[in-house]
GUVEXLO-214243 format. One record per residue (C-alpha): chain; x, y, z; residue number from 1; residue in one letter. Coordinates in nm, 4 decimals. Layout:
BEGIN
<doti=A; c1=X; c2=Y; c3=Z; semar=NUM; koldren=A>;
...
//
This chain:
BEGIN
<doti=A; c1=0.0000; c2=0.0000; c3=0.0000; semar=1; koldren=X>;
<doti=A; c1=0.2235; c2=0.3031; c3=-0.0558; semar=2; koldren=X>;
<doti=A; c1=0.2025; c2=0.6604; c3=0.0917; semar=3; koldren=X>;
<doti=A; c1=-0.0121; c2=0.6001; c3=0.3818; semar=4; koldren=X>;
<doti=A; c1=-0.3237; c2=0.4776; c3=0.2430; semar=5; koldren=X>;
<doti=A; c1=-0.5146; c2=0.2995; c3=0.4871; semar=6; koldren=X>;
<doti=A; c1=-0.8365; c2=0.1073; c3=0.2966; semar=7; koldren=X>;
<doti=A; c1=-1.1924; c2=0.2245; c3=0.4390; semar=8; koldren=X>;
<doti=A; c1=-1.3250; c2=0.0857; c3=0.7046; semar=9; koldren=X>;
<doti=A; c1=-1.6669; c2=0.1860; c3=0.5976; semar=10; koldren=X>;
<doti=A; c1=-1.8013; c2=0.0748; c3=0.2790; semar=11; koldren=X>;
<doti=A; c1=-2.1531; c2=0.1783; c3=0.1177; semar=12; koldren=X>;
<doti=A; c1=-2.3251; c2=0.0734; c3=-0.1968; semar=13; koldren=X>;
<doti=A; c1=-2.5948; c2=0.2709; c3=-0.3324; semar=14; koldren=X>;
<doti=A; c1=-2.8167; c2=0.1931; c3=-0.6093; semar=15; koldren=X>;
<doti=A; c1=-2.9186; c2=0.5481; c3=-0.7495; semar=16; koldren=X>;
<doti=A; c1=-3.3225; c2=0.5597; c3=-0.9175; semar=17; koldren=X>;
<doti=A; c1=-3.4153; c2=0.9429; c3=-1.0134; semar=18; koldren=X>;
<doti=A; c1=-3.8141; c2=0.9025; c3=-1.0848; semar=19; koldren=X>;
<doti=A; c1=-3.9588; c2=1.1702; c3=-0.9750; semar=20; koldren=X>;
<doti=A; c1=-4.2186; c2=1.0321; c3=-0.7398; semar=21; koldren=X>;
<doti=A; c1=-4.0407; c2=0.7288; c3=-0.6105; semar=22; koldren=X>;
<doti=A; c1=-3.6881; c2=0.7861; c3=-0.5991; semar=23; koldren=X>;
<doti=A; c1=-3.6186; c2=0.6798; c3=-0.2567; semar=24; koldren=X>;
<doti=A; c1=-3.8184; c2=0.3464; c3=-0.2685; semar=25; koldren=X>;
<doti=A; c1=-3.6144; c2=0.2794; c3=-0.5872; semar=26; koldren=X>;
<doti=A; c1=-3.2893; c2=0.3751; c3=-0.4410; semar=27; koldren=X>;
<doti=A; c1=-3.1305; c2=0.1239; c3=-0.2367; semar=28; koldren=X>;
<doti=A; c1=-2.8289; c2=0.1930; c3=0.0362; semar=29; koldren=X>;
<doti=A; c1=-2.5926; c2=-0.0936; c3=0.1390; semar=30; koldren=X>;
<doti=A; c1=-2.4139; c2=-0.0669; c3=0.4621; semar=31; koldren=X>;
<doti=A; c1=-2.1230; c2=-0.2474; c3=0.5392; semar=32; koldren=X>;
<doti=A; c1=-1.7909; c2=-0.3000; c3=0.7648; semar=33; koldren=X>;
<doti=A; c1=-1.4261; c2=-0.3963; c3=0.5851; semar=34; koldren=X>;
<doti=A; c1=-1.2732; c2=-0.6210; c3=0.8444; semar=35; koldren=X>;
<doti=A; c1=-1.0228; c2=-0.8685; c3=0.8502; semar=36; koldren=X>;
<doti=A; c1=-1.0509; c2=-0.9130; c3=0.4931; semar=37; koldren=X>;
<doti=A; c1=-1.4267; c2=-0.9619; c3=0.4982; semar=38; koldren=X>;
<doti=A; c1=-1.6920; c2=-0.7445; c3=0.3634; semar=39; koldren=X>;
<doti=A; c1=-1.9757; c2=-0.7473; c3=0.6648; semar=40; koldren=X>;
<doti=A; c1=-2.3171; c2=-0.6279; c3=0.4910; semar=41; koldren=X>;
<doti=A; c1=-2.4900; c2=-0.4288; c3=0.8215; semar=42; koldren=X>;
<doti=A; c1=-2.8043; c2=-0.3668; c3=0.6259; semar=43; koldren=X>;
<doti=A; c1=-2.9532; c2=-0.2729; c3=0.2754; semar=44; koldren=X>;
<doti=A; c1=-3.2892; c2=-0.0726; c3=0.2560; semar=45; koldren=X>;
<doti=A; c1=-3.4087; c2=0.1653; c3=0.0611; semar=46; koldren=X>;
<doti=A; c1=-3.3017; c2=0.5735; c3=0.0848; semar=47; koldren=X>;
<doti=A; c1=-3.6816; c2=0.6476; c3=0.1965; semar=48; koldren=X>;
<doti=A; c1=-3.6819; c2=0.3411; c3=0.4866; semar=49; koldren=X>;
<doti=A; c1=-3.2897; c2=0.4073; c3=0.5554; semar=50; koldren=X>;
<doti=A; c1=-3.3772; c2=0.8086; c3=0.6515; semar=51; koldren=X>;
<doti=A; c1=-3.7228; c2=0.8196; c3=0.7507; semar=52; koldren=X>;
<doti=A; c1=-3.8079; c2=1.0492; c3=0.4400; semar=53; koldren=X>;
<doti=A; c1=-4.0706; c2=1.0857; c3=0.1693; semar=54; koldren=X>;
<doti=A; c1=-3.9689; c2=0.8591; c3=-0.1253; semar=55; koldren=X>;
<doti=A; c1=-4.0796; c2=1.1424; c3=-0.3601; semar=56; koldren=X>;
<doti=A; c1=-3.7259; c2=1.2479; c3=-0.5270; semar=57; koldren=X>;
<doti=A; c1=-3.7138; c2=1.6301; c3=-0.3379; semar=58; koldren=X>;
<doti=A; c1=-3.6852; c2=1.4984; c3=-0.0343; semar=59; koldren=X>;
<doti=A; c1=-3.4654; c2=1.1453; c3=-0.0964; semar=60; koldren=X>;
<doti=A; c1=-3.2083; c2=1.2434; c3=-0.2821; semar=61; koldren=X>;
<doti=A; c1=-3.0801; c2=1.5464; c3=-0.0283; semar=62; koldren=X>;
<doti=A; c1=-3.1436; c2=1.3351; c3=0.2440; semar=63; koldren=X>;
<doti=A; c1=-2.8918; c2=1.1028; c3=0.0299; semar=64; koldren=X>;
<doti=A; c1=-2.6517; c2=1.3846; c3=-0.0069; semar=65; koldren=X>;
<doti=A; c1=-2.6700; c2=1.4680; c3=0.3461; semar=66; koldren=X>;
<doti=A; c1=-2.5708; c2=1.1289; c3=0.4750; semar=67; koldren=X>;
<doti=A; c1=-2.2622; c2=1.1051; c3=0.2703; semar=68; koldren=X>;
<doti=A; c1=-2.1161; c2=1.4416; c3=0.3240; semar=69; koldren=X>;
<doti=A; c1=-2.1537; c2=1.3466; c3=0.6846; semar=70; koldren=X>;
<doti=A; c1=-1.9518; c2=0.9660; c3=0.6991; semar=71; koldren=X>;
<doti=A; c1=-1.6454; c2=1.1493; c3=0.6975; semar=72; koldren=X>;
<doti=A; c1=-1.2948; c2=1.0004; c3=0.6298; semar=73; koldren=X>;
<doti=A; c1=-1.2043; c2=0.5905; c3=0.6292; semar=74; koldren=X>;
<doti=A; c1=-1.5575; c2=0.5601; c3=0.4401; semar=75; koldren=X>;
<doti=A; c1=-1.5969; c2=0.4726; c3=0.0329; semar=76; koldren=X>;
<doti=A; c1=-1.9107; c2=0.5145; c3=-0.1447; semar=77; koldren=X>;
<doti=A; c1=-1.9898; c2=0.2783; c3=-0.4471; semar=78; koldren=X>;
<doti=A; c1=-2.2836; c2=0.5115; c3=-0.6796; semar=79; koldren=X>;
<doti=A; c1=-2.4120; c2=0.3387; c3=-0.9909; semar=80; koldren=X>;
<doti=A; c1=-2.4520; c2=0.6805; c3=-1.1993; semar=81; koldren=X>;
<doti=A; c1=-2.2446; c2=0.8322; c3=-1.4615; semar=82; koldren=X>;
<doti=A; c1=-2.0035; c2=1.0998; c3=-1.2688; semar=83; koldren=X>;
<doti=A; c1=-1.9623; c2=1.2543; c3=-1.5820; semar=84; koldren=X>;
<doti=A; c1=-2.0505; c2=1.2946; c3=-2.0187; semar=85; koldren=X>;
<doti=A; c1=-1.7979; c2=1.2149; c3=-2.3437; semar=86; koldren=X>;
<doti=A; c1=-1.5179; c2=1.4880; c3=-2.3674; semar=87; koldren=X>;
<doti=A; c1=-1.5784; c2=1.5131; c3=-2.6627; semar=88; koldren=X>;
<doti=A; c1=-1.9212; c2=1.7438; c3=-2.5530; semar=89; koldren=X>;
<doti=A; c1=-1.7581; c2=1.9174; c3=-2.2903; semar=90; koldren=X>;
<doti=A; c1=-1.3772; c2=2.0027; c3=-2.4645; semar=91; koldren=X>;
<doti=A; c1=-1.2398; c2=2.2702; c3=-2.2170; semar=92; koldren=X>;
<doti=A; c1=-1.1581; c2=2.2806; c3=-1.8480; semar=93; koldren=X>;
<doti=A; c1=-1.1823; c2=2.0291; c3=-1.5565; semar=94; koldren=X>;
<doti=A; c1=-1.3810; c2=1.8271; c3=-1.4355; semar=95; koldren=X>;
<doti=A; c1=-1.4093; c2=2.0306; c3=-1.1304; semar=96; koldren=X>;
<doti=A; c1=-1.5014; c2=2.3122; c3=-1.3232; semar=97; koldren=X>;
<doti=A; c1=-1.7292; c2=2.1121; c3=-1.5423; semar=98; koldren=X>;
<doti=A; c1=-1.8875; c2=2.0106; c3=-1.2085; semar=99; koldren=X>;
<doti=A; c1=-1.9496; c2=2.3607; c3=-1.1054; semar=100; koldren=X>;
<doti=A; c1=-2.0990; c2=2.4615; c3=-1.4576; semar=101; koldren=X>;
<doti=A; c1=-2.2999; c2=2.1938; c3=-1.4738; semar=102; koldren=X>;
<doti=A; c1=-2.6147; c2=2.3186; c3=-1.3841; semar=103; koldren=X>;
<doti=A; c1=-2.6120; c2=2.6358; c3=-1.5428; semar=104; koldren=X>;
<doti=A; c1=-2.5483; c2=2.4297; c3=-1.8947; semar=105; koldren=X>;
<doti=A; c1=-2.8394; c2=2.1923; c3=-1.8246; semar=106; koldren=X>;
<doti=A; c1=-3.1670; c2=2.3229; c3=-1.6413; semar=107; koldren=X>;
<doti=A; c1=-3.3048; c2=1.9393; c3=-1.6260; semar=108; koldren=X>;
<doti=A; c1=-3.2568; c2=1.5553; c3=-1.7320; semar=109; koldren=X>;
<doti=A; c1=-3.4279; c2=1.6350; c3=-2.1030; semar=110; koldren=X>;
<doti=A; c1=-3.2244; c2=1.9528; c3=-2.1917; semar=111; koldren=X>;
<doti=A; c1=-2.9159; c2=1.7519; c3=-2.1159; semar=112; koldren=X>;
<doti=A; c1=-2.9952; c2=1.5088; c3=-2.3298; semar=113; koldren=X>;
<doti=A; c1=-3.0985; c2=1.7082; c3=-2.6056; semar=114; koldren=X>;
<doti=A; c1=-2.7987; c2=1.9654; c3=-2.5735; semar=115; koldren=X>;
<doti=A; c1=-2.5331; c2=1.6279; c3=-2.5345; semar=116; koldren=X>;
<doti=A; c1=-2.6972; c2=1.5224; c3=-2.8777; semar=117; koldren=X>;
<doti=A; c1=-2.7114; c2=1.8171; c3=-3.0671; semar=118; koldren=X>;
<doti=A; c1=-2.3314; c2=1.8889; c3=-2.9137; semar=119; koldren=X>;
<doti=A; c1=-2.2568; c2=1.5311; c3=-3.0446; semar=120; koldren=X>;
<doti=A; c1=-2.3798; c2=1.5660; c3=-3.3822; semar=121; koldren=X>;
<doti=A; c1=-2.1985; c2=1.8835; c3=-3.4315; semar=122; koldren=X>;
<doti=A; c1=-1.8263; c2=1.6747; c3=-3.3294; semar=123; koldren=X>;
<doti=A; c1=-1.9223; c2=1.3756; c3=-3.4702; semar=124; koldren=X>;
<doti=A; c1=-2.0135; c2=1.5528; c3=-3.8179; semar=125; koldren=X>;
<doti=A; c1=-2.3426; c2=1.5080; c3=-3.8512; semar=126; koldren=X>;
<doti=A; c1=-2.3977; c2=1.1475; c3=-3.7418; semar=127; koldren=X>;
<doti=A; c1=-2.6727; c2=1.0490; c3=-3.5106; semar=128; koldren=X>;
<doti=A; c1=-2.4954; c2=0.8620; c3=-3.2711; semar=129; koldren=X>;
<doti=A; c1=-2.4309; c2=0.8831; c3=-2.8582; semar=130; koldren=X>;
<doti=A; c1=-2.1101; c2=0.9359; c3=-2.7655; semar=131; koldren=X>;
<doti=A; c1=-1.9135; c2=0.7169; c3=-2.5226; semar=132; koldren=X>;
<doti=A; c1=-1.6784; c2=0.8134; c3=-2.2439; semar=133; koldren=X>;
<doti=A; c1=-1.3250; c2=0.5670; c3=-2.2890; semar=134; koldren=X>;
<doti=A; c1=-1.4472; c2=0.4043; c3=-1.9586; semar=135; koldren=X>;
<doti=A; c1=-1.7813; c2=0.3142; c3=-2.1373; semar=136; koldren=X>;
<doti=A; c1=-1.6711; c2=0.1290; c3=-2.3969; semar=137; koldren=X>;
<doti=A; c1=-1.4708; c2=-0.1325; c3=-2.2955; semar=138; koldren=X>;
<doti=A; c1=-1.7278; c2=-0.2033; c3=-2.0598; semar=139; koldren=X>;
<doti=A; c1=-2.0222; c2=-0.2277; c3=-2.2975; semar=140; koldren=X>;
<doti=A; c1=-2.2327; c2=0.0430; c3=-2.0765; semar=141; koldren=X>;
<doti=A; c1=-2.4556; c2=0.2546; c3=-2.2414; semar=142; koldren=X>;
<doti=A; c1=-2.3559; c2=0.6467; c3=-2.3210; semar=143; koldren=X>;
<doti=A; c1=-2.4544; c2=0.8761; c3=-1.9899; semar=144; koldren=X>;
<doti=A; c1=-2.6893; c2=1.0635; c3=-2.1928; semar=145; koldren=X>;
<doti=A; c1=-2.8943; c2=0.7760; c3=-2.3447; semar=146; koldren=X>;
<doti=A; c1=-3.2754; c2=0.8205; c3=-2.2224; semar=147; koldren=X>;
<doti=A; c1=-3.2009; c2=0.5054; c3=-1.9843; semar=148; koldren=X>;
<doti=A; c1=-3.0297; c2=0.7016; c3=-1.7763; semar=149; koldren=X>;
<doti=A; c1=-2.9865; c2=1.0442; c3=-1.8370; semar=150; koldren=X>;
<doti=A; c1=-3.2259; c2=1.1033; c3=-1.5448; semar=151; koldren=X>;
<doti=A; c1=-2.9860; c2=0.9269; c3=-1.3124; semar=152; koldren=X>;
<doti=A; c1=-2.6906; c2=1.0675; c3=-1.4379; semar=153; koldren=X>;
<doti=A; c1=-2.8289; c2=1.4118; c3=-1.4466; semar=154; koldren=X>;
<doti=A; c1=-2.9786; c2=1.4049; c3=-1.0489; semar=155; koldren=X>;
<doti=A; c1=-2.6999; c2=1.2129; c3=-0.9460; semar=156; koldren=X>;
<doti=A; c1=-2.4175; c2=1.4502; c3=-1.0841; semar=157; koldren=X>;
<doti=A; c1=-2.6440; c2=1.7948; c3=-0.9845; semar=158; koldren=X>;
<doti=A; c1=-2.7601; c2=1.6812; c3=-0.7082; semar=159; koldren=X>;
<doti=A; c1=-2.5501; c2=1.4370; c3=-0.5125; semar=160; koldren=X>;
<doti=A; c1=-2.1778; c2=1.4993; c3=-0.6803; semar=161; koldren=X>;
<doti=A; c1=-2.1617; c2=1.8671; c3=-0.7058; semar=162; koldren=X>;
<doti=A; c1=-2.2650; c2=1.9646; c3=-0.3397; semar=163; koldren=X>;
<doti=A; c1=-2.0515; c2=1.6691; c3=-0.1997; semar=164; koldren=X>;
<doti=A; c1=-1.7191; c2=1.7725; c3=-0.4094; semar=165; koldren=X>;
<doti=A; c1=-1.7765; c2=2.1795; c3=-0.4529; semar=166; koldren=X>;
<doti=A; c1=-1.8420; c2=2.1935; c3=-0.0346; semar=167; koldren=X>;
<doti=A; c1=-1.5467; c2=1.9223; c3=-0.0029; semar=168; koldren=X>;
<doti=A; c1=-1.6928; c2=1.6894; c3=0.1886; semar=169; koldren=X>;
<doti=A; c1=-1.6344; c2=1.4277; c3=-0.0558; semar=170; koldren=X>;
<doti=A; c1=-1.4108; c2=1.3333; c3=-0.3331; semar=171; koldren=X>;
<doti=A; c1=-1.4589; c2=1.1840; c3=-0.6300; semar=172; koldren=X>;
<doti=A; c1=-1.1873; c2=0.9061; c3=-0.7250; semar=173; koldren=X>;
<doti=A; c1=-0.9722; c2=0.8300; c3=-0.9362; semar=174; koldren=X>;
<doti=A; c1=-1.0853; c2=1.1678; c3=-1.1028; semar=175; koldren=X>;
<doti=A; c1=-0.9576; c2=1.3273; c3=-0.7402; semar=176; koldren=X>;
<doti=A; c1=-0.7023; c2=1.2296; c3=-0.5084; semar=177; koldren=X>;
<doti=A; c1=-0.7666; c2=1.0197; c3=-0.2201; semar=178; koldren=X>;
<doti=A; c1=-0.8216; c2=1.1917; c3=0.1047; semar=179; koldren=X>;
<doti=A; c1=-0.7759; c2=1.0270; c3=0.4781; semar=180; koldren=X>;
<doti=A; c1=-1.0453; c2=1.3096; c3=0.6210; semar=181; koldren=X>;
<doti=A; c1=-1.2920; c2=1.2559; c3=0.3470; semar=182; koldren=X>;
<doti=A; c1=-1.5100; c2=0.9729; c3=0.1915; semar=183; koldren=X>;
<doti=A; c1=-1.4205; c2=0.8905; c3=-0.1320; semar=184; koldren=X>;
<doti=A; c1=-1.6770; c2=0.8221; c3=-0.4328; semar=185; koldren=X>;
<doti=A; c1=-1.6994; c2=0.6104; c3=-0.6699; semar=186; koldren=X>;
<doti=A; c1=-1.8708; c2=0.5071; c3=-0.9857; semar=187; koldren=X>;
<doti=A; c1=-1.9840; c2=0.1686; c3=-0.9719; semar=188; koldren=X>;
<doti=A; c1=-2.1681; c2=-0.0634; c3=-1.2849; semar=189; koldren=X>;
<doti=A; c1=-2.2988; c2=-0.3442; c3=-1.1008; semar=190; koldren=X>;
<doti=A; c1=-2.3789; c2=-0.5202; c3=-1.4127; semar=191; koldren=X>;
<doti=A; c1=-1.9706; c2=-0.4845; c3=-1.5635; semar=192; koldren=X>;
<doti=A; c1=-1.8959; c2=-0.6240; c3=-1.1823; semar=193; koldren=X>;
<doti=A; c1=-2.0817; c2=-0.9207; c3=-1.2429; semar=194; koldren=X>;
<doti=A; c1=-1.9419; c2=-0.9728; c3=-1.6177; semar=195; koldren=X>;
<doti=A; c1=-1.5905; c2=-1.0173; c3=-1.4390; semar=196; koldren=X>;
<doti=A; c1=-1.7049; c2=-1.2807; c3=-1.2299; semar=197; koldren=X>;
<doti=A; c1=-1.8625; c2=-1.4518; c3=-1.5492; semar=198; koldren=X>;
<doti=A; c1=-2.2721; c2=-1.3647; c3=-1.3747; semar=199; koldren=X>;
<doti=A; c1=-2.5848; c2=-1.2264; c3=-1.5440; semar=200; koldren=X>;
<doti=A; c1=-2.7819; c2=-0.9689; c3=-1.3238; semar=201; koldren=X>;
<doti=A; c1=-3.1341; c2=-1.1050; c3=-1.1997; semar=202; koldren=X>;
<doti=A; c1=-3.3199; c2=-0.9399; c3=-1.4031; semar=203; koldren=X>;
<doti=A; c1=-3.2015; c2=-1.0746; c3=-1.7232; semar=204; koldren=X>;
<doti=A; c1=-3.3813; c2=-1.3952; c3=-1.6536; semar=205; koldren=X>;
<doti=A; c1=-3.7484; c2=-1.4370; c3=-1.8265; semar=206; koldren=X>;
<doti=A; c1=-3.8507; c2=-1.6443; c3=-1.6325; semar=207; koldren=X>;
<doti=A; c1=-3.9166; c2=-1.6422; c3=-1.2303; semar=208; koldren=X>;
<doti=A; c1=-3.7515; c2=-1.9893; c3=-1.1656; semar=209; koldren=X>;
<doti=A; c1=-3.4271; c2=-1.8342; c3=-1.3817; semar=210; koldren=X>;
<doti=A; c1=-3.4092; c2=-1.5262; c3=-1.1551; semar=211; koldren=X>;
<doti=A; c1=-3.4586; c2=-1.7048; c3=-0.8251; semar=212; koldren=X>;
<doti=A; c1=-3.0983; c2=-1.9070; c3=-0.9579; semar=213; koldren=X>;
<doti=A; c1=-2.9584; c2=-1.6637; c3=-1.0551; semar=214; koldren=X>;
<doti=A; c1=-3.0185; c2=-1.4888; c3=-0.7099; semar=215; koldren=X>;
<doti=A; c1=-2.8886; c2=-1.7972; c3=-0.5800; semar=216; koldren=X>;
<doti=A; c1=-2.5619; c2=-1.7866; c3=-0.7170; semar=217; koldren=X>;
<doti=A; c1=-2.4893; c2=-1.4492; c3=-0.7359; semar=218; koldren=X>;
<doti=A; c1=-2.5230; c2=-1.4571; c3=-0.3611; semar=219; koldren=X>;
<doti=A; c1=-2.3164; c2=-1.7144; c3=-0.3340; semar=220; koldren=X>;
<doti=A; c1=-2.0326; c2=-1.6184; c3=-0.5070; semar=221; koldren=X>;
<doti=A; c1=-2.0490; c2=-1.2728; c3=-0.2959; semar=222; koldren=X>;
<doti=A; c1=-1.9979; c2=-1.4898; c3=0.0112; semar=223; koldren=X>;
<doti=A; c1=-1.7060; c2=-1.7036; c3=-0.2145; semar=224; koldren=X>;
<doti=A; c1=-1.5370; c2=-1.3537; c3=-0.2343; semar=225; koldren=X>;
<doti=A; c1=-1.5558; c2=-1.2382; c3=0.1363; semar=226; koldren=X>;
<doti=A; c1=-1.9040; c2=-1.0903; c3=0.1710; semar=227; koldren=X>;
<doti=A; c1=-2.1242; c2=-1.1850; c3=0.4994; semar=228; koldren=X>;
<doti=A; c1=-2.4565; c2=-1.1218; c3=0.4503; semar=229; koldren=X>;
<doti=A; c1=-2.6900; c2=-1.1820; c3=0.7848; semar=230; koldren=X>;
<doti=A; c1=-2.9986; c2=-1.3769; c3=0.6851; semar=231; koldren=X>;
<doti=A; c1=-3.1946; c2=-1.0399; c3=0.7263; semar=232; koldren=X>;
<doti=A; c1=-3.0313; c2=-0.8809; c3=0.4004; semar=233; koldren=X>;
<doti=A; c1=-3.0744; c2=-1.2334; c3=0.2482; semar=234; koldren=X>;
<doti=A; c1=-3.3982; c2=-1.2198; c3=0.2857; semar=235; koldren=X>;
<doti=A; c1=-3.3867; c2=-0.8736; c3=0.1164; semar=236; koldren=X>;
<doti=A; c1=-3.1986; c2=-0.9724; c3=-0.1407; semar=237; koldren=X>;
<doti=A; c1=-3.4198; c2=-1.2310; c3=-0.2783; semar=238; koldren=X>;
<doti=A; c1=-3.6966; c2=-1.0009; c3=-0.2433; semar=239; koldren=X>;
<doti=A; c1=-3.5832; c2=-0.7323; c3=-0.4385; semar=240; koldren=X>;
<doti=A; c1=-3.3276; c2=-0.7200; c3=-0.7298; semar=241; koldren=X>;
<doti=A; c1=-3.2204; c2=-0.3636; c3=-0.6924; semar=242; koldren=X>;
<doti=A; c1=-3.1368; c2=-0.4229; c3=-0.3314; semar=243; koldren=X>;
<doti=A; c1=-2.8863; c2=-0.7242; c3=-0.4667; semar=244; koldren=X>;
<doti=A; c1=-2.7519; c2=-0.4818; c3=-0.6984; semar=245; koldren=X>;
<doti=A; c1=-2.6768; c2=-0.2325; c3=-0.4343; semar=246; koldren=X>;
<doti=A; c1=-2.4755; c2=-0.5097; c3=-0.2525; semar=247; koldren=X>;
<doti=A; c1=-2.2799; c2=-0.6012; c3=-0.5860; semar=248; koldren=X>;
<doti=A; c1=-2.1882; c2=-0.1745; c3=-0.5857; semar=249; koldren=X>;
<doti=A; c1=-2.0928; c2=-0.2002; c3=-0.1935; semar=250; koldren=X>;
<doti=A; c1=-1.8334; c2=-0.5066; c3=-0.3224; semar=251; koldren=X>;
<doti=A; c1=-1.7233; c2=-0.3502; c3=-0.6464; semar=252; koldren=X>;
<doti=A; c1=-1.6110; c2=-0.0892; c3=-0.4006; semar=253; koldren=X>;
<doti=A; c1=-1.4837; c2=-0.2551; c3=-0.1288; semar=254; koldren=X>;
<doti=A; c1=-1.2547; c2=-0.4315; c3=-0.3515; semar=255; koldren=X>;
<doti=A; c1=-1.1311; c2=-0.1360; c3=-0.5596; semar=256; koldren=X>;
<doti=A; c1=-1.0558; c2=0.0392; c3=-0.2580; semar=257; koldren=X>;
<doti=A; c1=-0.8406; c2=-0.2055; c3=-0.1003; semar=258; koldren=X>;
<doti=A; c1=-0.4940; c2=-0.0501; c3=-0.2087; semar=259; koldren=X>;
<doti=A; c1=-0.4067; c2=0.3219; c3=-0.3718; semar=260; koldren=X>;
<doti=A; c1=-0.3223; c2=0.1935; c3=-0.6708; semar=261; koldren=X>;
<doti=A; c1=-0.6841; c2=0.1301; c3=-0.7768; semar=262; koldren=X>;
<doti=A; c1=-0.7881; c2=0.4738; c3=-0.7324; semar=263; koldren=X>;
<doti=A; c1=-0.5644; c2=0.6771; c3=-0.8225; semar=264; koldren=X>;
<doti=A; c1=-0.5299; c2=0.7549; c3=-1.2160; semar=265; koldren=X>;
<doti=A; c1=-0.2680; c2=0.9174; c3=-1.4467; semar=266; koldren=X>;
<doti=A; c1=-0.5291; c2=0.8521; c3=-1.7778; semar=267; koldren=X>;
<doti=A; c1=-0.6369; c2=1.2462; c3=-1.8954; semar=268; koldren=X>;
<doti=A; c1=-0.9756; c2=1.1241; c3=-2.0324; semar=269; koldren=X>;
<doti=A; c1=-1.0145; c2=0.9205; c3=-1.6985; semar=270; koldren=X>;
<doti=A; c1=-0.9811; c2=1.2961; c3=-1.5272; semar=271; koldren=X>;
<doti=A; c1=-1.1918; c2=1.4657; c3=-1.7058; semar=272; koldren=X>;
<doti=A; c1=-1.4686; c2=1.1916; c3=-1.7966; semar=273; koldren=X>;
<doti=A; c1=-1.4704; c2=0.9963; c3=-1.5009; semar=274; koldren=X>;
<doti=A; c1=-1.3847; c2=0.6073; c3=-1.4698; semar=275; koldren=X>;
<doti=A; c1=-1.6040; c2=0.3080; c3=-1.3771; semar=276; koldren=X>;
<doti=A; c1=-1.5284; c2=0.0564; c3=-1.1422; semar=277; koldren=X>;
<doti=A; c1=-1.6274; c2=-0.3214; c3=-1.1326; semar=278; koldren=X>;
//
């Protein structure tokens, strides 16, 4: 481990849903403890049960916010949103800076989209296509614009990233450096984690005997790997897919936070586009 980084101690995984009226029964927040090489899940619930709040999106997401600007240092935080668009739409500055700007570029999730297209048309000389970020591709994720997700990735970078990194109570890795008195974030594609360990999400079963085995092995090749899950979250788990998936971000980020060298990056598009972890 080189230059006195210690791995986090507290680990979160959060599955990030933007709908208007039901973000925070959508959303889903892991808990868990990095201990003696073991990944202890504490609990997984939704961001409306987890804070007491209204699952309606004004009132989940800040309460989201306001929990992770207050874990403080020896914490990471796995988010499965897009911390940032293709270079190729937003050529000059930082990413910082492009974090400040953001909102007064985009007023809401459809004027993003529609600006990143027409912006991507113009580079791309007139072809109707969606740009990629370099950590997108080799990954096979989608472009953080497509109408998918461009509501996550627009709430989630407005509203969660740029009050967390402008205030600096958070930073963003690998785009940032590591800091001891701050949690670090990350951007986590719980599908790409489960491609590495050769596993299909859930939901890409058709049929309700398919899902319930792929549940089944998905949990236990998290427990293969070091994660304890108390039969509480099992039971939550195999209830709901998007609480499984928050687990697979809270172990995505547990194990890319184990030394520096994972989250720390010398790539320029990396810096300015932001990088996925699996």
């Amino acid at each position: 481990m080189g230059g006195g980084y210690e791995p986090p101690e507290e680990v979160y995984g959060v599955g990030f849903r933007a709908t208007e009226e039901s973000a925070g029964s959508e959303s889903w927040i892991t808990s868990c403890r990095a201990d003696d090489g073991a990944l202890r899940v504490e609990s997984c619930r939704t961001i409306a049960d987890e804070f007491d709040v209204d699952p309606r999106r004004e009132a989940a997401v800040p309460a989201l916010t306001r929990f992770v600007g207050g874990v403080g240092g020896g914490a990471a935080v796995g988010l499965d949103f897009p911390f940032g668009v293709p270079r190729r739409i937003v050529l000059d500055g930082s990413w910082e800076e492009f974090l400040y700007e953001f909102p007064h570029w985009f007023a809401s999730a459809a004027e993003m989209r529609e600006r990143c297209t027409v912006y991507a048309e113009l580079v791309s000389r007139g072809r109707e296509e969606l740009l990629l970020r370099s950590t997108d591709q080799p990954l096979s994720a989608i472009s953080p614009y497509d109408e998918r997700i461009a509501t996550e990735t627009f709430h989630g970078i407005r509203d969660v990233l740029r009050p967390l990194v402008t205030s600096g109570r958070a930073v963003a890795v690998p785009i940032q450096e590591p800091d001891p008195e701050r949690p670090s974030l990350l951007e986590v594609y719980p599908a790409g984690t489960l491609d590495t360990m050769s596993l299909a999400p859930p939901g890409s079963e058709p049929d309700p005997e398919g899902r319930d085995t792929c549940r089944d092995v998905i949990v236990s090749r998290l427990v293969d790997a070091g994660v304890e899950l108390s039969d509480e979250v099992r039971d939550v788990v195999y209830e709901d897919d998007d609480a499984l998936l928050a687990v697979v971000v809270a172990f995505a980020t547990y194990r890319n936070t184990l030394d520096a060298g994972g989250i720390r990056t010398a790539d320029e598009g990396h810096a300015h586009e932001g990088y996925i972890y699996v």
